[in-house]
N, C-alpha and C positions, 0 to 999 in steps of 0.2 A: 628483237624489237618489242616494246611495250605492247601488250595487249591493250584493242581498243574497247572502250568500256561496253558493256551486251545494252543495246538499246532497246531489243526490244522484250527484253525482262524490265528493265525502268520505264519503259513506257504503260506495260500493262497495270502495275503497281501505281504506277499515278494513277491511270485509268479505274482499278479499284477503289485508291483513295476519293476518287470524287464521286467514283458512285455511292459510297459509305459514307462520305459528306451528304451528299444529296439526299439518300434515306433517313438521316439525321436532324437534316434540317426539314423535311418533310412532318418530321415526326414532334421537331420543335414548333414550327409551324401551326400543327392542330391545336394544341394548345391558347396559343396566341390568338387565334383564327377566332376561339369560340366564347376568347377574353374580349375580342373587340365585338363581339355579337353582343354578348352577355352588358357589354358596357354601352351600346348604342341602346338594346332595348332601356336599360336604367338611362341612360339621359332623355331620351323620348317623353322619362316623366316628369321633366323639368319643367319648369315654367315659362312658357313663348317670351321669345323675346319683344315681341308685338302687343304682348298682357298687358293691359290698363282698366284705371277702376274710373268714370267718373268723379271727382268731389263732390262732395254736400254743398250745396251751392252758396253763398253767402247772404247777409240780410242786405236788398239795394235799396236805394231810394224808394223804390214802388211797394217794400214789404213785402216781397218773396222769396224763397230761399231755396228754389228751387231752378237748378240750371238745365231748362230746356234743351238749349244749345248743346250742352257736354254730352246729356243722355243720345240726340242725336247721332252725335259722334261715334259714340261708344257702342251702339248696335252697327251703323253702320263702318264702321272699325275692326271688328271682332276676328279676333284671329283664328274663328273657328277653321276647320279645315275643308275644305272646298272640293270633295271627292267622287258625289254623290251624281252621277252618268244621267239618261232620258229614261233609261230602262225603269232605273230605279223610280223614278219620280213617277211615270205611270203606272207602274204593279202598286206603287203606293197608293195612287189615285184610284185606277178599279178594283181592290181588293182589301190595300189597307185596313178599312171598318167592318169588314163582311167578317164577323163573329157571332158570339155568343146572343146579341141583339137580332140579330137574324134568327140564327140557327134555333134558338129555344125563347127568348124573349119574346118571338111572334108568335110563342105556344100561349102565351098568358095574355097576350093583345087578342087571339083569337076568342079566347074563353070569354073576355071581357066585353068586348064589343063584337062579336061575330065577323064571319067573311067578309061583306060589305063595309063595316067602318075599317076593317085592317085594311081593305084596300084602299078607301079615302081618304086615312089619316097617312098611311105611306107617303100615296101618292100627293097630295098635299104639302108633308115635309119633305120632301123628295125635290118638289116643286122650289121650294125655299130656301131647301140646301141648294142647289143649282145656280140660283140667285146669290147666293150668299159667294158659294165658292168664285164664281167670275169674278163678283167686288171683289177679292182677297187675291186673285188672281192678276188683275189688274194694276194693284197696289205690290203686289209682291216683285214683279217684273221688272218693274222701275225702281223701285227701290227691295233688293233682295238683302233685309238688316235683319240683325239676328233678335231672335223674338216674335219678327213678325206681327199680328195682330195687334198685342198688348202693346208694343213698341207706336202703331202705328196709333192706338189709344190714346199713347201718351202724345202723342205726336200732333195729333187732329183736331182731340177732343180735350181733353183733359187730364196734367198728367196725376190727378188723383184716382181719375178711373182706369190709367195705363197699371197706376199701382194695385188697384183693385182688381181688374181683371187678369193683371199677370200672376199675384196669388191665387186668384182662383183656379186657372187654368193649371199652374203647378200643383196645389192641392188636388184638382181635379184625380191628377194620373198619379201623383201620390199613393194616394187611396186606392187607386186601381188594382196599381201594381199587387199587392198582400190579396187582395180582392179574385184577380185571374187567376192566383197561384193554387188558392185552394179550390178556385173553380177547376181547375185541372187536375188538382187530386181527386178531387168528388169524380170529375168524369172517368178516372180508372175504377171509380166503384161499379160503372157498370157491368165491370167483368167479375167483379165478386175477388177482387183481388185481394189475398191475405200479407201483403205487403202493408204497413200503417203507413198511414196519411203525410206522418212528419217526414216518413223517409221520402214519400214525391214529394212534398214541399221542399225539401230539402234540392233534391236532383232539379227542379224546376228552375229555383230558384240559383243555383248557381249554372245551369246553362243560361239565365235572360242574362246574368251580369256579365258569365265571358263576353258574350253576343256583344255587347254593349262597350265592353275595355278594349276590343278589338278596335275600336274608329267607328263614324259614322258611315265608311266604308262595309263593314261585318254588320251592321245594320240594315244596308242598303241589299245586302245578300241577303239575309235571313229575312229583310220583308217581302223580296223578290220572287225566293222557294214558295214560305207562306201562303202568296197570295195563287202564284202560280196551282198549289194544291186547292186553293178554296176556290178558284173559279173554275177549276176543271171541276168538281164536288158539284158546284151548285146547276153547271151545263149540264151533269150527267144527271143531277135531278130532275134538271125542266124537262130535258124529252125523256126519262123514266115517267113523270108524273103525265104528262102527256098522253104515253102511252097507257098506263093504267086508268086514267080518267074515260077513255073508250072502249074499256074491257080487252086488253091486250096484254093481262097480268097473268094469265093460264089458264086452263080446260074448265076450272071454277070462276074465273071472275067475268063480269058481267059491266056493260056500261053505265059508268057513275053518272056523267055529264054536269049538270046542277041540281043535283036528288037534294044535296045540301041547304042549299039556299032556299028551296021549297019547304026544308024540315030537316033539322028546327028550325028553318029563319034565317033571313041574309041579316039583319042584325040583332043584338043583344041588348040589354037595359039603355034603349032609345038613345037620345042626346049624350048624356052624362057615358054611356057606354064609347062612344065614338070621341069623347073627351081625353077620354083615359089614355087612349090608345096613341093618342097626340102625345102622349108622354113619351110612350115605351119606344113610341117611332123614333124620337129623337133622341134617346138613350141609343135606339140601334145603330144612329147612323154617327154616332161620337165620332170622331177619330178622321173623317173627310177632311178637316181643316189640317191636317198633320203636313199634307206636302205643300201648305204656305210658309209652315214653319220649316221645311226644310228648302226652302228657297236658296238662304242664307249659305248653306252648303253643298249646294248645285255648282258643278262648273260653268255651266252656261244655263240661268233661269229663263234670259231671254227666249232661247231657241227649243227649251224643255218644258217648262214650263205648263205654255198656251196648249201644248198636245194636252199633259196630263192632266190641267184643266178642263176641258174638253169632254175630255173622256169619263167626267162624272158624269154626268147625263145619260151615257149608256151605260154608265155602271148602275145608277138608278131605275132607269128603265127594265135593263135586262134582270139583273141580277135580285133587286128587292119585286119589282110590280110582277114582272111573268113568274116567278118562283113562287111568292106568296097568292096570288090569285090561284095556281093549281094546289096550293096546301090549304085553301078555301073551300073547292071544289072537293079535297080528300079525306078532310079530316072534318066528322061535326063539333060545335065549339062545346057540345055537351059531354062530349067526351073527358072522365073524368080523368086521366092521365095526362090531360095538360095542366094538372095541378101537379108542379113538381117540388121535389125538396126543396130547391134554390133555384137563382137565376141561371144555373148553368149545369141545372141537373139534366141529363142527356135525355132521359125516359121522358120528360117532359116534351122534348122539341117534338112540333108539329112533323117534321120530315123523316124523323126515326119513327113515330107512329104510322105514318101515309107506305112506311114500306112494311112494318111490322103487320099491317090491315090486310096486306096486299099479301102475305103468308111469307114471304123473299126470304130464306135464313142467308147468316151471312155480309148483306148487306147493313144492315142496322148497326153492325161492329164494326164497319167500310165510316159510315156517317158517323159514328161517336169517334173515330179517330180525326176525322175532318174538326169533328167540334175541338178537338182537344189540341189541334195544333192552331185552329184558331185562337183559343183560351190563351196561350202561348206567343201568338203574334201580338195579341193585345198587350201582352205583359211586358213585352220588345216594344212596344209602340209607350208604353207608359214609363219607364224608364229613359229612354231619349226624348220624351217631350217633357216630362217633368224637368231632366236635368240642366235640357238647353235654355229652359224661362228662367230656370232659377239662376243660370247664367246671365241672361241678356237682362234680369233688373238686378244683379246685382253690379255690371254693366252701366248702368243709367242711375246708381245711387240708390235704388229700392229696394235694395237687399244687404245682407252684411256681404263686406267686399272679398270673404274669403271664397263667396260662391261661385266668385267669374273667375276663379283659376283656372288656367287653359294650357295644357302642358304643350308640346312644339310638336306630338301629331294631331292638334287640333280637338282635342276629347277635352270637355270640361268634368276635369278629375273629379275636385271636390263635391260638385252638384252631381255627380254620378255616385259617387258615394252614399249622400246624403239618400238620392233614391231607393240606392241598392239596403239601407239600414232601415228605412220605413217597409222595407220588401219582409224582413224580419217578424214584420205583426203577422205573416201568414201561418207562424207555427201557432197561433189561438187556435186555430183548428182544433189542436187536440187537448184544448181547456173546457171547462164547463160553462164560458161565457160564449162561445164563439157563435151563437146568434145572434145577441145585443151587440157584440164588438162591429159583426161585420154589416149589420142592419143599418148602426148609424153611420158608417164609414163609408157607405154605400147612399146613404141621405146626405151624406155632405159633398158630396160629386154629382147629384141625383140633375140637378139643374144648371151645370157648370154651364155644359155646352151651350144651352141656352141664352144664356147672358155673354159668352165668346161669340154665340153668329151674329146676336142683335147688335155686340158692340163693332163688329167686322164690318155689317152695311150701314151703319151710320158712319164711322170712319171713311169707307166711301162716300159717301153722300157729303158730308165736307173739304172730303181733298177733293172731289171734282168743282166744288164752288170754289173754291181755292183757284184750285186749276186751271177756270174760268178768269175770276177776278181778276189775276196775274198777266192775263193775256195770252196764255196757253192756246194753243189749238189740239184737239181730241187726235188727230191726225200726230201728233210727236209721241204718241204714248204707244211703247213696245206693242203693248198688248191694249186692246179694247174691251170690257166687260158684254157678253152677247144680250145680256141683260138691260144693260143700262142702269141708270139712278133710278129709273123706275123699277126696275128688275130689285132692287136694293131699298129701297121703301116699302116695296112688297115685303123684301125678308123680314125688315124689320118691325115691320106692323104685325107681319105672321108670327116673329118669337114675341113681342108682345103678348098677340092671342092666345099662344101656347102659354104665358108664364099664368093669364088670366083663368085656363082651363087646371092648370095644374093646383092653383090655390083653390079653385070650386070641387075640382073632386080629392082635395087635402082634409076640408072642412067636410063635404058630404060625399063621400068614397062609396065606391062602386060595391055591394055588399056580394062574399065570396057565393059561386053557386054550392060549392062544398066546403064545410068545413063549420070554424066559430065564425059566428056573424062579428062586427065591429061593431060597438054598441056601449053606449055611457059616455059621459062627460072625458074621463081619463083617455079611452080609448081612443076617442075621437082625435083627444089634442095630442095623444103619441103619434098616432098616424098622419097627421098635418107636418108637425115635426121630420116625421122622416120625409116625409115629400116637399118640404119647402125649408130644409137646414139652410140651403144654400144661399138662401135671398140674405138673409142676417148678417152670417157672416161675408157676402159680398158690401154689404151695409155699412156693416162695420168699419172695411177697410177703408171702404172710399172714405167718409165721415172722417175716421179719424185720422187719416194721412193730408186730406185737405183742410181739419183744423192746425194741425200740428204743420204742415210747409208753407200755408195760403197757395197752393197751387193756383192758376189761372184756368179759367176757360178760352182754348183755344180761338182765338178770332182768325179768319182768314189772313189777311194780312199779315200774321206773326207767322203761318206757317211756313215749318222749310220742306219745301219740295227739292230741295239737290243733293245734301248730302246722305249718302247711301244708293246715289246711282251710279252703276258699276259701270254702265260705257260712257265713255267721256265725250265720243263726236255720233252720239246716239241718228241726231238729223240724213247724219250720209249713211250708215247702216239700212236706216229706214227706208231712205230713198234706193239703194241699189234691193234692198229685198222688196217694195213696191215694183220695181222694173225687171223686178226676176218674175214673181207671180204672173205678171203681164203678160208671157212666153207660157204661161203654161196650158194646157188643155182644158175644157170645161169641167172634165170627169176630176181632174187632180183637183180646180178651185174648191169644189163641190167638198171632196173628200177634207181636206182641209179645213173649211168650212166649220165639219162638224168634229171633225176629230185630230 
């Protein structure tokens, strides 16, 4: 009889061959795997297929050449990417600006005008930012368009000062960026580091731009860590300063209370001292309007939003007024080491001196890392607000069109670029100009903010007559400003007052208590210059954008209030979140309420 064939020697042999198969193509596999990674990351930097510019508008019968409508469109269109959570928009909202304007800038507002004016020119702008923020707040919710502010310039007001104030504001953080970076190298001097300066600009300067190529996602983290270290920083200040202001600093310290304010004095060079100070205050608090401009890339502005709005008020309150009153109370304004090298020399900050007094070793290197990761948020913060304006007007025609490219994860490449090479001027540092370089670079941002808040509450104060005229009820709008148009006339009369205080001590400047006095014709009008670069070239823009398109002045009637609002049956939203509140407890309305 024929032998029957061994089945199970052919069976095991197939069974090898497919496990040999199998490790085979496992091993083909990894290759393939990390070709289609390798090739997803490179098309992510393609251009959205959503990408649109605006056109240059044509000449119409009425002689303008400028298209409202499309710019409209185009911010509210934008294919930025939409990733940016509640979290994120609050730790932007209470911590965001809490830097180098706090932390040492109130070393040089103290010296200037003593304890008393730093606390009523704070709280004054603090007052006005609060105001300011609700209007923007208000506006942003309803219509969440990219650009925000400047957008809503063009929008309201006119779109030669949308073009005006969106250079500005891009310039603004432009100049920052190169600005924060050496400030953060300077701040490793205080450890005496023999590392050179180009090598942190360098490591600085290419950790903001990862941060930044990563999405407005890797942004939304790294202001979240940030902010998260600066508020735990300046908590642990208030009740350290607390404590030591009662003599609770060790077996040597003794109760301060207001020995200060008695001697040398709750203020400094009278008026003109508490003038100055309205400056610096408003330098400190740059950066608050940032989470309007990140509206646009909110998942839900509606429901995120109104908290993180909100929550300036106690970030005002708590964080600038109780901090800087106990650094009133600890440090006198004649203390000559709040004369520092730069705006961001560590030794200078009033709250490294208040612990250095206090004898504390140790902690003073706790605070100058806090400043230095501030330095660093700023420079994260200046890089995505630069690149997304210079996005949203080249969006609307006000820019060359190659700025609003926007690749398909939502990052506008080229205007991050564009930021990330102005970041570049931070290696002056180590040239022999790098005082003049960063002095006046520092006077052409000196007043940005300024002319961003006042144009924020007037744009309010028109879209609500608008809003009005149209037949609107205050009742259909997401969000309510807790302010009002009064609250918004305030701000803008208040940056008014400030632009008027800052030309008075431009021309007649606050003479240093140490050092060279300011003095002569030359000196006088350098120093003007650096404190009012900004007015000119705001000047200039508007001027010559409105000879060159004939822009219009906004009339109510022309304006659009619809396009760029993201919920389409907003009315029934309203009404079931009106009928939900209604169920709630008085303790929830309340909390709500404020935060």
């Amino acid at each position: 009889m024929p032998k029957s064939p061994d089945t199970s020697t052919s069976s095991s042999r197939t069974e090898s061959d497919d496990r040999v198969g199998a490790v085979g193509s496992l091993y083909d596999a990894q290759p393939k795997k990390w070709r289609n990674v390798a090739k997803t990351a490179w098309d992510s930097f393609k251009q959205n297929p959503d990408y649109h510019i605006t056109e240059k508008g044509q000449v119409g019968a009425n002689g303008q050449v400028f298209d409202v409508e499309g710019a409209a469109e185009g911010t509210a269109t934008s294919p930025l990417a939409r990733k940016l959570k509640g979290r994120h928009l609050q730790m932007i909202a209470i911590g965001g600006s809490i830097g180098t304007g706090l932390f040492v800038g109130s070393g040089k507002a103290l010296q200037q005008g003593g304890p008393a004016s730093l606390l009523v020119a704070f709280s004054l702008i603090g007052g006005m930012l609060f105001c300011t923020v609700q209007a923007l707040g208000e506006m942003a919710v309803l219509l969440p368009v990219a650009g925000s502010f400047s957008a809503y310039s063009t929008r309201f007001l006119d779109p030669a000062w949308g073009f005006a104030m969106g250079w500005n504001y891009a310039m603004q953080w432009l100049v920052v960026l190169p600005l924060e970076i050496v400030a953060a190298a300077i701040t490793i001097k205080y450890w005496s580091s023999p590392v050179p300066s180009a090598v942190w600009v360098a490591i600085f300067l290419v950790l903001i731009i990862s941060i930044n190529l990563v999405g407005v996602r890797g942004y939304g983290e790294a202001e979240f860590v940030f902010s998260i270290i600066k508020v735990i920083a300046v908590i642990g200040f208030i009740i350290l300063g607390i404590t030591l202001n009662v003599g609770g600093g060790g077996k040597n310290a003794d109760y301060i209370g207001g020995r200060y304010w008695a001697d040398p004095g709750a203020f400094n060079n009278g008026f003109k001292g508490l003038c100055s100070v309205f400056v610096i205050a408003a330098f400190a608090f740059a950066g608050t309007e940032l989470v309007g401009l990140a509206a646009a890339e909110t998942a839900n502005p509606r429901k995120s939003l109104p908290t993180a709005v909100k929550q300036v008020f106690w970030r005002i309150c708590l964080f600038y007024i109780v901090s800087l009153t106990l650094v009133g109370l600890l440090v006198p304004y004649t203390d000559r080491r709040l004369i520092g090298q730069s705006t961001s020399d560590a030794k200078a900050s009033p709250f490294v001196i208040a612990i250095k007094n206090a004898g504390i070793t140790g902690l003073d290197s706790v605070m100058n890392v806090v400043i230095m990761i501030s330095v660093l948020s700023v420079g994260n913060s200046a890089v995505y607000g630069s690149s997304r304006t210079l996005a949203a007007l080249a969006e609307q025609g006000q820019a060359p069109s190659w700025l609003g490219y926007i690749d398909r994860q939502g990052r506008p490449l080229k205007a991050i670029g564009v930021a990330s090479a102005v970041g570049f001027l931070a290696f002056l540092a180590a040239s022999d100009k790098e005082d003049d370089a960063f002095v006046w670079m520092q006077a052409l941002s000196g007043l940005s903010s300024i002319f961003t808040w006042g144009s924020i509450c007037l744009a309010h104060i028109r879209f609500r007559k608008a809003w009005r005229m149209k037949g609107r009820s205050l009742d259909e709008l997401a969000f309510r400003s807790q302010a009002g148009v009064i609250g918004s006339w305030i701000g803008f009369l208040f940056n008014v007052l400030v632009l008027c205080a800052q030309f008075w001590t431009g021309f007649s400047p606050v003479q240093p208590r140490y050092g060279k006095p300011i003095e002569g014709f030359s000196a006088l009008i350098k120093n003007f210059f650096q404190a009012y670069l900004c007015f000119p070239f705001v000047l200039l823009c508007y001027i010559g954008y409105k000879v060159v398109y004939r822009t219009p002045f906004m009339r109510c009637k022309h304006m659009d209030l619809k396009t760029g609002v993201r919920e389409l049956n907003l009315p029934q939203l309203l009404l079931d979140e009106k009928f939900e509140r209604g169920s709630w407890p008085k303790w929830k309305k309340a909390y709500k309420f404020l935060c």
